[in-house]
C-alpha atoms as one frame of an Amber mdcrd trajectory, in Angstrom:
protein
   0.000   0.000   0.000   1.350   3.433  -0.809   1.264   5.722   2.215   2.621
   9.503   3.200   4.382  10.582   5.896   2.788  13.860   7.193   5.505  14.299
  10.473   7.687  17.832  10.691  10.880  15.735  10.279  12.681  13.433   9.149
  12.757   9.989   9.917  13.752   6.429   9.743  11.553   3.240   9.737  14.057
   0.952  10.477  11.664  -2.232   9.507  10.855  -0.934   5.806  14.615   0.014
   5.342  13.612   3.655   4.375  14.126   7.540   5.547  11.537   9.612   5.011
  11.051  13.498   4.591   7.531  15.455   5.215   5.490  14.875   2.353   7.327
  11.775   1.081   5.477   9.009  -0.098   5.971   5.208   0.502   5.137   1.713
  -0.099   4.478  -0.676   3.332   2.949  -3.481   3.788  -0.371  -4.470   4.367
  -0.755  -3.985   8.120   1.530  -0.925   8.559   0.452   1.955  10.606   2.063
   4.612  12.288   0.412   7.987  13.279   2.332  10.355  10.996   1.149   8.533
   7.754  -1.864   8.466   6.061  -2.844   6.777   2.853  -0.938   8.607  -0.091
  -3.506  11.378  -1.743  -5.002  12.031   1.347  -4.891  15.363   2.857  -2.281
  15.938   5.485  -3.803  16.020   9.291  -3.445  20.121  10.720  -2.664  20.282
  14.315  -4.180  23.460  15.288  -1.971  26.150  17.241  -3.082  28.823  19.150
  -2.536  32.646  18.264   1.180  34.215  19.361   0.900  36.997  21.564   3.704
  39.190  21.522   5.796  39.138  25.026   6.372  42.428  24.786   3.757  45.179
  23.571   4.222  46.676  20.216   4.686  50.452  20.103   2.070  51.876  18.230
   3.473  55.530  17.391   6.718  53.746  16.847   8.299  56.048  13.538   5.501
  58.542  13.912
């Protein structure tokens, strides 16, 4: 079965004998899972991340 790898890095799956890069795409066996892949043509999971707040606060009138 053809699968993609959806992590943020890199990594090895020693059993298949492969490294893979975000985005990559892969044959496995029937029976493979792991929680970064999904099946290959299938949209990527999003994580969702809250909003940054600045640590400091911005200056407004700054170059006024």
């Amino acid at each position: 079965m053809k699968l993609r790898y959806n992590g943020t890095d890199e990594r090895v799956f020693p059993a298949l004998g492969i490294t893979v890069k975000p985005g990559d795409d892969f044959d496995a066996p029937e029976g493979f899972s792991h929680p970064d892949c999904a099946p290959a043509g299938s949209a990527p999971k999003v994580v969702p991340t809250a909003p940054i707040k600045p640590s400091v606060p911005t200056d407004q009138k700054a170059g006024e």
